[in-house]
GUVEXRO-367602 format. One record per residue (C-alpha): residue in three letters; x, y, z. Coordinates in Angstrom, 2 decimals. Each point is the difference from the previous one (the first is absolute). Example, Ala and Ser with C-alpha at 12.3 -4.5 7.8 and 13.67 -1.06 7.14 Angstrom:
BEGIN
{rest->ALA, u->12.30, v->-4.50, w->7.80};
{rest->SER, u->1.37, v->3.44, w->-0.66};
This chain:
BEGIN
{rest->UNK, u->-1.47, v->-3.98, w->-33.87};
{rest->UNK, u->0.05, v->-3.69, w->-0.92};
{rest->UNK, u->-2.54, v->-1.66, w->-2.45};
{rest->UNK, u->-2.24, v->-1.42, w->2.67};
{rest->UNK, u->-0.85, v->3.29, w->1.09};
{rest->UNK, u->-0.48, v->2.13, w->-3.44};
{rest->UNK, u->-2.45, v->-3.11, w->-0.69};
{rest->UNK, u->-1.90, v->0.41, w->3.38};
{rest->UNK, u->0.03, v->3.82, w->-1.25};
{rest->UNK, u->-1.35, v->-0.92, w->-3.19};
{rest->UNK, u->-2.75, v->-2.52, w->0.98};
{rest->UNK, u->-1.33, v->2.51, w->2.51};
{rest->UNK, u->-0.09, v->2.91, w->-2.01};
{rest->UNK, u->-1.40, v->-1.69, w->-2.72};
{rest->UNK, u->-2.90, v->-0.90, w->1.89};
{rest->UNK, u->-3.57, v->2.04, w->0.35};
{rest->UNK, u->-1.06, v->0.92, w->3.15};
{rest->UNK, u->-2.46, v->3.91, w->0.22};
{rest->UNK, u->-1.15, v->0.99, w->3.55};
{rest->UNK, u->-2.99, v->-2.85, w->0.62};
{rest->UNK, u->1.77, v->-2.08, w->-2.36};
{rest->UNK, u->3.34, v->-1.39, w->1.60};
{rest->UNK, u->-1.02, v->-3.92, w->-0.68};
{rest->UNK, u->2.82, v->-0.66, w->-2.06};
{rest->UNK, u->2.68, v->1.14, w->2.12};
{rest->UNK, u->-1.24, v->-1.26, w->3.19};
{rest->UNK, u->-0.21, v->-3.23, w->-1.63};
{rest->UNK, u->3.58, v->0.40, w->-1.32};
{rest->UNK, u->1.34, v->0.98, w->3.14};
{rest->UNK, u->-1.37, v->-2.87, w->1.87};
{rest->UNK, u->1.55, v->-2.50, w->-2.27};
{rest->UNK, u->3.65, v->1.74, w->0.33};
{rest->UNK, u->-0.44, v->0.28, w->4.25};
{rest->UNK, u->-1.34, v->-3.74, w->-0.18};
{rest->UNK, u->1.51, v->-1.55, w->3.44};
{rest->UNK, u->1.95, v->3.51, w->0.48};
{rest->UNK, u->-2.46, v->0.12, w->2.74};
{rest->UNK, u->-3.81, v->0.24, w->1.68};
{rest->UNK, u->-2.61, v->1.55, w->-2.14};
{rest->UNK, u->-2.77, v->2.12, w->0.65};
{rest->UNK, u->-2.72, v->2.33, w->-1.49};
{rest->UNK, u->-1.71, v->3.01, w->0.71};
{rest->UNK, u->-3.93, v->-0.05, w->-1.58};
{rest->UNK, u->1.38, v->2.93, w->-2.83};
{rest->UNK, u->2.35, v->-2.33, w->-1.34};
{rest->UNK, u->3.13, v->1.32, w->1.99};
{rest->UNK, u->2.74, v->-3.49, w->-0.04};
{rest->UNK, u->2.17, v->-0.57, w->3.45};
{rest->UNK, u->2.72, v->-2.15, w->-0.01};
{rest->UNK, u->1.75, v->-0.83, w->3.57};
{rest->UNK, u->3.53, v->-0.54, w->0.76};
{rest->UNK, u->0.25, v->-0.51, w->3.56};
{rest->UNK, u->4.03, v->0.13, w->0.84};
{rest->UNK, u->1.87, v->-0.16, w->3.54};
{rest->UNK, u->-2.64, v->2.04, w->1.43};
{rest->UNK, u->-3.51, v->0.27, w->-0.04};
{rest->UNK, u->0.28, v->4.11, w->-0.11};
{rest->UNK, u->0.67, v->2.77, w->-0.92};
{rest->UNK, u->-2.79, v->-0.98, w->-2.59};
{rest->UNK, u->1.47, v->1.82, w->-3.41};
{rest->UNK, u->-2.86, v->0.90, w->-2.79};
{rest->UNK, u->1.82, v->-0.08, w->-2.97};
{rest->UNK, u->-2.95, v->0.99, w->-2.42};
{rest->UNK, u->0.39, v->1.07, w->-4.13};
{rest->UNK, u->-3.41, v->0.17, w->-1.90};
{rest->UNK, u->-1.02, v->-2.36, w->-3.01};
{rest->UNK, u->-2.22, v->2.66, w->-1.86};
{rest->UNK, u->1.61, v->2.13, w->-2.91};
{rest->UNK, u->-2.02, v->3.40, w->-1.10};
{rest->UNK, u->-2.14, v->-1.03, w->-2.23};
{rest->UNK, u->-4.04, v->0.54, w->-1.47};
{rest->UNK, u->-3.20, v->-1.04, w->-0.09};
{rest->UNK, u->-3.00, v->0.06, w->-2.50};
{rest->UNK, u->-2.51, v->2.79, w->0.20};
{rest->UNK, u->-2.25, v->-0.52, w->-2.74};
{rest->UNK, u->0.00, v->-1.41, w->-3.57};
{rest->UNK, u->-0.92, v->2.65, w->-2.63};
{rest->UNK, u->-2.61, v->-1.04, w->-2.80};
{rest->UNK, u->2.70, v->-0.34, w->-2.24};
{rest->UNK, u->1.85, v->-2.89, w->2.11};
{rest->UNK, u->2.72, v->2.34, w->1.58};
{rest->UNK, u->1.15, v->0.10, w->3.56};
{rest->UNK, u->-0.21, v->3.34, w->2.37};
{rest->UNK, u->1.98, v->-0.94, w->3.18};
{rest->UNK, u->0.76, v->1.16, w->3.65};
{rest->UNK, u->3.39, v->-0.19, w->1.51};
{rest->UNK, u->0.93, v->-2.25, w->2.89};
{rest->UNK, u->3.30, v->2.06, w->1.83};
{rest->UNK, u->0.98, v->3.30, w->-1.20};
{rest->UNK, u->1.35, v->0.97, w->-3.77};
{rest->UNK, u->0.97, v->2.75, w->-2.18};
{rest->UNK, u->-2.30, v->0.27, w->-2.80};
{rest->UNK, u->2.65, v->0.68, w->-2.89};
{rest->UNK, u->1.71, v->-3.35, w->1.13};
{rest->UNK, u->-3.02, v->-2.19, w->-1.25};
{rest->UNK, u->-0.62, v->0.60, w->-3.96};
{rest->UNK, u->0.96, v->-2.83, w->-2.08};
{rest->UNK, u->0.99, v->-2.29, w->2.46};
{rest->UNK, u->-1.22, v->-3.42, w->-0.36};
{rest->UNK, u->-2.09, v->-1.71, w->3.17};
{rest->UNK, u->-1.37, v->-3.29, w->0.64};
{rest->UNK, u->-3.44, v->-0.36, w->1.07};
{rest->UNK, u->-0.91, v->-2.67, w->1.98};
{rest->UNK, u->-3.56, v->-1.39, w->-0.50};
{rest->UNK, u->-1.80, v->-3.24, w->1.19};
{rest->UNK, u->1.28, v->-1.88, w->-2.65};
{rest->UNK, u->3.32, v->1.53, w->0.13};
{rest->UNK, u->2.69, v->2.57, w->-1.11};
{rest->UNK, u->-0.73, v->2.21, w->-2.92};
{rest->UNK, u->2.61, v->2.37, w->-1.76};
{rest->UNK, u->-0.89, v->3.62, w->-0.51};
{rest->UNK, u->1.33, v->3.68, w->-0.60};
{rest->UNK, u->-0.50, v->3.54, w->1.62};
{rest->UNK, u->-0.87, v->2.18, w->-3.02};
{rest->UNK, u->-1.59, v->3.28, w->-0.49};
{rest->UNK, u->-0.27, v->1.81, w->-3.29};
{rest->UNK, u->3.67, v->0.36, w->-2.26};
{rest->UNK, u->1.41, v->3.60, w->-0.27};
{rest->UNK, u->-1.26, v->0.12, w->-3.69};
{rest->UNK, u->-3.64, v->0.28, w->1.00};
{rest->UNK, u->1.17, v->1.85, w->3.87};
{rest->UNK, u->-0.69, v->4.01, w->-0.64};
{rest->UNK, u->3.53, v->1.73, w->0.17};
{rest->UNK, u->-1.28, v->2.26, w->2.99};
{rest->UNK, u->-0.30, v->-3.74, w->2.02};
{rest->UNK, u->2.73, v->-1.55, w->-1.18};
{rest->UNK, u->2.07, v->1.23, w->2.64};
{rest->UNK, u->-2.24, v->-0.52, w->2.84};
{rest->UNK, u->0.37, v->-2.68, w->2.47};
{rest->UNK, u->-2.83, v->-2.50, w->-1.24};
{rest->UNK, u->-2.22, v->-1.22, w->2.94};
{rest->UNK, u->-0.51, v->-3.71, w->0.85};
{rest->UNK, u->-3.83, v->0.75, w->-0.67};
{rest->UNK, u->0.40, v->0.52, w->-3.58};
{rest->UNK, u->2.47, v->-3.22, w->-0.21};
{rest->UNK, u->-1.78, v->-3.69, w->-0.77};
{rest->UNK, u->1.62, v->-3.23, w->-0.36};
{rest->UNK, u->-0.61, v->-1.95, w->-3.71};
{rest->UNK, u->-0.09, v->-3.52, w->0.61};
{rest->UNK, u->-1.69, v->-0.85, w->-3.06};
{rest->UNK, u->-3.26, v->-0.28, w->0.38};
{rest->UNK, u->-2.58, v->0.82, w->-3.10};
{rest->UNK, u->-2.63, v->1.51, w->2.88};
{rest->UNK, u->-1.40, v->0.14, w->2.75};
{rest->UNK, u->-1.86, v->-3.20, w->-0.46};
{rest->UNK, u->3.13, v->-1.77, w->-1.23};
{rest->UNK, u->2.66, v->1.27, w->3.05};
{rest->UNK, u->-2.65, v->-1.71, w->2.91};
{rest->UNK, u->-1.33, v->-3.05, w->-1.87};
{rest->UNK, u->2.94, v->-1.42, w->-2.21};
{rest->UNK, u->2.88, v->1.77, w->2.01};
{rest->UNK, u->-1.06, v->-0.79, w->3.73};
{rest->UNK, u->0.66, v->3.59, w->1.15};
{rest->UNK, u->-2.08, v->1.32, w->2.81};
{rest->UNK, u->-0.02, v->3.25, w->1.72};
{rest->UNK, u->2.65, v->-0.63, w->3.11};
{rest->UNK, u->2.38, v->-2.24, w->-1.56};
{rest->UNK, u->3.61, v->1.02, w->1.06};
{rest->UNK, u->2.20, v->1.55, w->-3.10};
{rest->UNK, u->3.66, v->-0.29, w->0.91};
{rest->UNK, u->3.35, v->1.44, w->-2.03};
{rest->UNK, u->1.43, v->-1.82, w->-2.57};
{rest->UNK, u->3.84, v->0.36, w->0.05};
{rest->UNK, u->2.41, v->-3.39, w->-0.18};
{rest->UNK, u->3.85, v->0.02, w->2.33};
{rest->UNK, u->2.63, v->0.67, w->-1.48};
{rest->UNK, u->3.74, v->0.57, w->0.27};
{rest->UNK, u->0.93, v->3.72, w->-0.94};
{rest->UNK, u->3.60, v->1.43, w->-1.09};
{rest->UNK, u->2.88, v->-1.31, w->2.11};
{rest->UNK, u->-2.38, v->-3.25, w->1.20};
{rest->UNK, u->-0.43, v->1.42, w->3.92};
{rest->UNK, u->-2.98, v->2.45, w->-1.24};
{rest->UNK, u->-3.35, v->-1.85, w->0.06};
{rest->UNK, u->-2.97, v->1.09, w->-1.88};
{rest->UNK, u->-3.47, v->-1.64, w->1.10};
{rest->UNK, u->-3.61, v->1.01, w->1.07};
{rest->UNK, u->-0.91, v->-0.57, w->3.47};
{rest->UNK, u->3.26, v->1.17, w->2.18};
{rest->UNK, u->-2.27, v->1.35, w->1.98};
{rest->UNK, u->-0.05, v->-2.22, w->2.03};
{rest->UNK, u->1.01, v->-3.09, w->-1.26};
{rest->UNK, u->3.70, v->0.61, w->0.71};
{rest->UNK, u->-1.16, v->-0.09, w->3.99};
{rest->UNK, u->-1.71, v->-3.06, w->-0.94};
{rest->UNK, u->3.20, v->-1.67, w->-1.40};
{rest->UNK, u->2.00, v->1.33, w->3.21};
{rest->UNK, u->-2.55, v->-1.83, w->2.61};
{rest->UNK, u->0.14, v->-2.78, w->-2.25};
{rest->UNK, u->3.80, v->-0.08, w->0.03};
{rest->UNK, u->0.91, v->1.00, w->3.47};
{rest->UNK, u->-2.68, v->-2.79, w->1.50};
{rest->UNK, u->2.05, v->-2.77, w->-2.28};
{rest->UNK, u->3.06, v->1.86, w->1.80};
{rest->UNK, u->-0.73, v->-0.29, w->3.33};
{rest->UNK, u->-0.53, v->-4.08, w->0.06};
{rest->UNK, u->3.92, v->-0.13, w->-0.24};
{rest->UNK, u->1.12, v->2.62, w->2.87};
{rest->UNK, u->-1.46, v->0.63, w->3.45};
{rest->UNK, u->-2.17, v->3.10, w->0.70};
{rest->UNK, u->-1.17, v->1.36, w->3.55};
{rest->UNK, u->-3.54, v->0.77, w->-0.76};
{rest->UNK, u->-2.87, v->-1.42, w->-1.85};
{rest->UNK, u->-0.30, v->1.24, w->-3.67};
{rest->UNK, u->-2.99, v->0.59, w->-1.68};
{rest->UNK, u->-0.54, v->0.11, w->-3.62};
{rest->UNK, u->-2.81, v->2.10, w->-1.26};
{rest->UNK, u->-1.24, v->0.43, w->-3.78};
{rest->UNK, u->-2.84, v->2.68, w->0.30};
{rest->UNK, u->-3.01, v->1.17, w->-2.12};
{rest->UNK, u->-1.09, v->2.95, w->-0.35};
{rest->UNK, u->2.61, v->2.29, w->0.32};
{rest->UNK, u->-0.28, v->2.24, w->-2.77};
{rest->UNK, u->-3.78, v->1.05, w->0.86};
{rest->UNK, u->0.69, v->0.51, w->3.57};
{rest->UNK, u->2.35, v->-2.23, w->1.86};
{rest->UNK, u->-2.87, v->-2.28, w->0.60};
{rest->UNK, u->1.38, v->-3.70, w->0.18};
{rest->UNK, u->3.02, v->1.20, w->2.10};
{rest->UNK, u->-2.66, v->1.18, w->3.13};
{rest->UNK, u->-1.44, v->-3.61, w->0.52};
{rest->UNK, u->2.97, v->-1.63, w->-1.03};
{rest->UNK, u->1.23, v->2.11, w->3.13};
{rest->UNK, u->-2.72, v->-1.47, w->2.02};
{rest->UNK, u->0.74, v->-3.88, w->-0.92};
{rest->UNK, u->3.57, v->0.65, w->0.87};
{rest->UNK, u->0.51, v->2.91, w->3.17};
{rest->UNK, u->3.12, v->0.73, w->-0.78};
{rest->UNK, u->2.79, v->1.77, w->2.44};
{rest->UNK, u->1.99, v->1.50, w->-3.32};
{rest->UNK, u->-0.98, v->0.00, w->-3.54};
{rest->UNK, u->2.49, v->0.79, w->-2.77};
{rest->UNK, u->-1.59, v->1.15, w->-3.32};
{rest->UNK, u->1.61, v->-1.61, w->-3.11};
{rest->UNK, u->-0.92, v->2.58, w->-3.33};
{rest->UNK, u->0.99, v->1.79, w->-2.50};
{rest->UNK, u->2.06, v->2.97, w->0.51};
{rest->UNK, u->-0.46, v->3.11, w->-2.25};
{rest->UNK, u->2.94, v->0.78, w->-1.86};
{rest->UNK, u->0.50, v->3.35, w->-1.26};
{rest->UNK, u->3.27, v->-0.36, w->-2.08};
{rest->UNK, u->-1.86, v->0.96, w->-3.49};
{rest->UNK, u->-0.15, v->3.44, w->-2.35};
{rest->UNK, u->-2.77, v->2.25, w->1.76};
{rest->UNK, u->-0.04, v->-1.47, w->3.48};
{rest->UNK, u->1.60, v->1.80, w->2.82};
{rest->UNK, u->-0.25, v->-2.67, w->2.82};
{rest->UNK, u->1.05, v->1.61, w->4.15};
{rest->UNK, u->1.70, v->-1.98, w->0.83};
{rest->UNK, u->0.92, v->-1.88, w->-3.62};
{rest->UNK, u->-0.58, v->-3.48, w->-0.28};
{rest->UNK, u->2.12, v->-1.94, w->-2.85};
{rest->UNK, u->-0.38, v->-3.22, w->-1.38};
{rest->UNK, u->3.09, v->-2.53, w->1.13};
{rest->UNK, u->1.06, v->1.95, w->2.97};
{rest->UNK, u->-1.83, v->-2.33, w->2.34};
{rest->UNK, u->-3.20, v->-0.23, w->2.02};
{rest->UNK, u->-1.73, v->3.08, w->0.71};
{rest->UNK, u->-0.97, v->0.25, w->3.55};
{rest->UNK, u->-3.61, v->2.32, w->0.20};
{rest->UNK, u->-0.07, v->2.48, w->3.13};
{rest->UNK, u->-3.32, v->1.54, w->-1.13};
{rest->UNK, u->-2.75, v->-1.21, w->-2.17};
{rest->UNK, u->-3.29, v->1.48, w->-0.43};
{rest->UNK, u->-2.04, v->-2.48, w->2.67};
{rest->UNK, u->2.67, v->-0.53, w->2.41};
{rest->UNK, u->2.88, v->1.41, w->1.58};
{rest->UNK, u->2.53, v->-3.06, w->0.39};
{rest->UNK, u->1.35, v->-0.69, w->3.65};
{rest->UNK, u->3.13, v->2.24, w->0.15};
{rest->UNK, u->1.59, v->-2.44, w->2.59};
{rest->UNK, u->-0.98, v->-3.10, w->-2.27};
{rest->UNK, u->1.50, v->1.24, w->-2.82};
{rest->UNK, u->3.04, v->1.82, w->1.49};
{rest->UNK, u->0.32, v->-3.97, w->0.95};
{rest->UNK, u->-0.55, v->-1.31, w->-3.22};
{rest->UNK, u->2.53, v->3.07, w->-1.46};
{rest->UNK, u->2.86, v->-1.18, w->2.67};
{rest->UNK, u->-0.57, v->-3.94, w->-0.91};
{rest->UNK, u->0.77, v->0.87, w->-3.65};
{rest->UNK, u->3.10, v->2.12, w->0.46};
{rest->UNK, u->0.96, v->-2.71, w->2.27};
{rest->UNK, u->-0.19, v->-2.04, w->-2.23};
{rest->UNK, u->1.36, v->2.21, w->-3.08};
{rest->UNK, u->-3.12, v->0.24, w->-2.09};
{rest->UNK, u->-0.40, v->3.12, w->-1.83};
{rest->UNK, u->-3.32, v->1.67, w->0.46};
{rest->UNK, u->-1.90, v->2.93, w->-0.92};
{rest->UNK, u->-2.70, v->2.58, w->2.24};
{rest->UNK, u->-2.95, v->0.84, w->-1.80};
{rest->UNK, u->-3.24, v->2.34, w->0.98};
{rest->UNK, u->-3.13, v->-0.68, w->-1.34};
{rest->UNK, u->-2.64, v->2.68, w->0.55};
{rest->UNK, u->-2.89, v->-1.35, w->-2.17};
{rest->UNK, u->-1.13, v->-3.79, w->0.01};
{rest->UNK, u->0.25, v->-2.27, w->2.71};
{rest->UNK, u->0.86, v->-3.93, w->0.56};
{rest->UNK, u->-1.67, v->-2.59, w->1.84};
{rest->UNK, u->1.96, v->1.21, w->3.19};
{rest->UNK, u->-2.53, v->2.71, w->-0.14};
{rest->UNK, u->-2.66, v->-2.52, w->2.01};
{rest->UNK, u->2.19, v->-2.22, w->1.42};
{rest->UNK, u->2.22, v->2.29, w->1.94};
{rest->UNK, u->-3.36, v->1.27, w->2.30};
{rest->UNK, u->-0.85, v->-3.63, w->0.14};
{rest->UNK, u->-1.49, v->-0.37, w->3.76};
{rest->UNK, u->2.72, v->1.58, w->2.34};
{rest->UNK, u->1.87, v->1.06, w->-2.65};
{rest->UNK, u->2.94, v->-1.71, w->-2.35};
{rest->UNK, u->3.44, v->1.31, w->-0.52};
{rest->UNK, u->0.34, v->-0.05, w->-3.92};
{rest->UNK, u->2.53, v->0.38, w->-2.71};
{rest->UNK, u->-0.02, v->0.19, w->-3.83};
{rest->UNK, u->2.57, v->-1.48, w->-2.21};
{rest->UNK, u->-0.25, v->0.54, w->-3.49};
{rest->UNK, u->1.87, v->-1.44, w->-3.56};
{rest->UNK, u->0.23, v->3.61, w->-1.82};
{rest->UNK, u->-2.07, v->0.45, w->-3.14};
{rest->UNK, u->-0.68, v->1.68, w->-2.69};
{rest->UNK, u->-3.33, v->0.62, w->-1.55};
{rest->UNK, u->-1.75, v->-1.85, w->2.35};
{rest->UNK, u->-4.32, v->0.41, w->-0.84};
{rest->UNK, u->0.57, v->-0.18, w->-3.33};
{rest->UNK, u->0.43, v->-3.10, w->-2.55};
{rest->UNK, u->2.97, v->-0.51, w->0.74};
{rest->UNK, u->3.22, v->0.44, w->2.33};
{rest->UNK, u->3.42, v->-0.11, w->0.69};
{rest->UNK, u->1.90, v->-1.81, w->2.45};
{rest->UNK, u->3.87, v->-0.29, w->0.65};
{rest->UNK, u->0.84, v->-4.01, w->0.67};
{rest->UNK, u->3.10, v->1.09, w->2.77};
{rest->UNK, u->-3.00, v->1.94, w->1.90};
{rest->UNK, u->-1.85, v->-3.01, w->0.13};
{rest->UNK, u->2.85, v->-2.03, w->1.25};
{rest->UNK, u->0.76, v->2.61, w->2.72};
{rest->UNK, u->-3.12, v->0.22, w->1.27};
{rest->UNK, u->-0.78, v->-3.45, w->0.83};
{rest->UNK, u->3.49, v->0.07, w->1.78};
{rest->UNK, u->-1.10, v->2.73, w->2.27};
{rest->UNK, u->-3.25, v->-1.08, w->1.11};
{rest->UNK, u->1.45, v->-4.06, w->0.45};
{rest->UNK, u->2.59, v->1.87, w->2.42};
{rest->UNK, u->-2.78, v->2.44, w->1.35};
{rest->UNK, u->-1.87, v->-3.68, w->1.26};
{rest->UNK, u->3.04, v->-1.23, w->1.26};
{rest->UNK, u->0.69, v->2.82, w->2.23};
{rest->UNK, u->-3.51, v->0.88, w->1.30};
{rest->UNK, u->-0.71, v->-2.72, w->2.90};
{rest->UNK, u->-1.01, v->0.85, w->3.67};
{rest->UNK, u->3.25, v->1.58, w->0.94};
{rest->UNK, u->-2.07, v->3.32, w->-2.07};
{rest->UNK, u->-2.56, v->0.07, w->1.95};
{rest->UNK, u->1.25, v->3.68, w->0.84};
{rest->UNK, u->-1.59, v->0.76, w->-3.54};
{rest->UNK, u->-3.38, v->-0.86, w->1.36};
{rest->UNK, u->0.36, v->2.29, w->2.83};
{rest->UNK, u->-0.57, v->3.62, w->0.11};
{rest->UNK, u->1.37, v->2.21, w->3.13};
C-alpha cells in the first residue's frame, strides 16, 4: 500500500458520519471524485458519480455507504448526563469507557461511556453483562441546565466513536473507527481515479450511500437515480481469524478479498459472482468465500430494484467491525481494488448472458 492511499484511509476514517449524518463524507468524497465524473443526488443524501466509458451499458452500481454505527441522544438527566440510543447494531460490553464525540449545533464535544466502577458494583453483578440502559456518557456538564444552555447539546444530536488510525505491529495491520464502510468508500474513490487512465466497456457508477446501518435506506433510491444492469457491493468482510470465533468457511486477514455468497438480505447472483470468482483467478488474485447468515448490505434493496439486479459483494476482511475500533490488513486492501478494476474491465456487453435467465 503506498502513502497516498494509507492517507486517503486515514482522512476517511477519521471523519464522522452516523446514519442521518453522512455530511462530512459526502462532502469529502466529492472533493476527491472532482472531474472523475458526472454528479448526482438522491433527496436522502445518497452521492453518484458517473464514469461513462466505451459504452453507455451495462450500467455498473458500484455503491459503499458513508455512515459508521454510531448514537444518538435520548435525553439529558437532571444531573447533565447523556442516556443514548444506538444507530446500527452493537454489543453492549463493547461500549464502557470508550470515549465519543458529540456533535451539537455549535460543534463537537468529547465524552465517555461510564457506568458505576466495580468498587461500588455488588459482587453478584459484577459479572453480568451491563446493559446499554444503565450506561450514560459524561461530557462534563455540572447539570441539566448547564449540558443544554452552555454546552449546545440537544436531544438528537449524532454521538459518533472516538478512535484515531493507526499502524499496528508489522505496519500492514490498520487500526481505525469507521471500516465499516469507509474502506468501500476509499475503493470507489480509488478505482474511479483508476479508470480515467484505461478503457472500460460499461458505464461506472460511483455510489456513497446513507443509511445503511439502519436499514439499507440510501442504497434503494440511490438504485432509483441510477437503474443499474449489475451492482457490485464494496464492504467489509467479516474475518473470523481470532481466539473464540469459529468462522464456516474462515475468513483471514491478508489472504485477499472475501467474495460473500450469502448475506442476511440477499442471496448474491451465483452466475455474477462465479464471474467475478473466474476474473480473479484469471487474473491470480487470491480470494476468500464467506457466508453471512445475519446482517445484510445495501445489495439487500438494490438487487430487487425494478426487474431485478444481478448483485455481488466484495468485502476487505475485518476484524471487530461495530465496535470502536477495527482491523484491517493493507495487502487486502491492495487486492481488492485490483479485482474489482479488472471485474469493470471485463464486464461490457459481450455479458449480457449474465442478464439473461433460461
Amino acid at each position: 500500500m503506498n502513502r497516498k492511499t494509507m492517507e486517503l484511509l486515514r482522512k476517511l476514517t477519521d471523519l464522522d458520519g452516523v446514519p442521518g449524518a453522512e455530511d462530512a463524507v459526502r462532502a469529502f468524497m466529492r472533493e476527491a471524485l472532482d472531474g472523475l465524473g458526472e454528479f448526482e443526488m438522491d433527496r436522502l443524501g445518497s452521492l453518484v458519480c458517473k464514469k461513462v466509458g466505451r459504452e453507455d451499458s451495462p450500467r455498473i452500481m458500484i455503491p459503499a455507504h458513508m455512515d459508521e454505527v454510531g448514537f444518538m441522544v435520548k435525553d439529558i438527566t437532571e444531573d447533565g448526563y447523556l442516556r443514548f440510543a444506538p444507530l446500527g447494531g452493537w454489543l453492549d460490553q463493547t461500549l464502557l469507557g470508550h470515549m465519543v464525540t458529540v456533535w451539537t449545533r455549535k460543534g463537537p464535544l468529547d465524552g465517555v461511556i461510564g457506568c458505576a466502577p466495580p468498587h461500588m458494583t455488588p459482587p453478584e453483578e459484577r459479572d453480568k453483562v451491563i446493559k446499554r440502559k444503565s450506561m450514560f456518557i459524561d461530557v462534563g456538564a455540572c447539570d441539566q441546565k448547564h449540558a443544554r444552555e452552555k454546552l449546545h447539546v440537544r436531544i438528537g444530536d449524532p454521538i459518533v466513536p472516538k478512535e484515531a488510525f493507526r499502524k499496528l505491529g508489522d505496519g500492514k495491520h490498520l487500526l481505525a473507527k469507521a471500516w465499516d464502510d469507509r474502506i468501500g468508500c476509499a475503493l470507489i474513490i480509488e478505482l474511479l481515479q483508476s479508470l480515467q487512465k484505461t478503457d472500460h466497456p460499461n458505464t461506472v457508477f460511483g455510489v456513497g450511500t446513507v443509511q445503511e446501518e439502519v436499514g439499507t435506506r440510501g442504497a434503494k433510491t440511490a438504485a432509483d437515480v441510477v437503474n443499474p444492469d449489475f451492482c457490485i457491493v464494496l464492504e467489509v468482510g467479516l474475518a473470523t481469524d481470532m481466539p473464540g470465533i469459529k468462522g464456516e468457511p474462515a475468513v483471514s486477514l491478508g489472504k485477499g478479498p472475501d467474495i460473500c455468497v450469502l448475506e442476511g438480505g440477499a442471496i448474491p447472483d451465483r452466475r455474477f459472482t462465479q464471474f467475478v470468482m473466474d476474473v480473479a483467478e484469471k487474473a491470480d488474485i487470491p480470494h476468500q468465500v464467506s457466508l453471512i447468515e445475519r446482517g445484510s448490505t445495501d445489495a439487500r434493496v438494490i438487487h430487487i430494484h425494478q426487474r431485478g439486479v444481478p448483485s455481488v459483494v466484495i468485502g476487505v476482511p475485518a476484524r471487530y467491525i461495530h465496535s470502536h475500533a477495527g482491523v484491517i490488513h493493507a495487502d487486502d486492501y491492495d487486492k481488492t481494488l485490483k479485482l474489482v478494476e479488472t471485474v469493470v474491465k471485463e464486464l461490457g456487453p459481450g455479458q449480457a448472458e449474465l442478464l439473461t435467465l433460461s
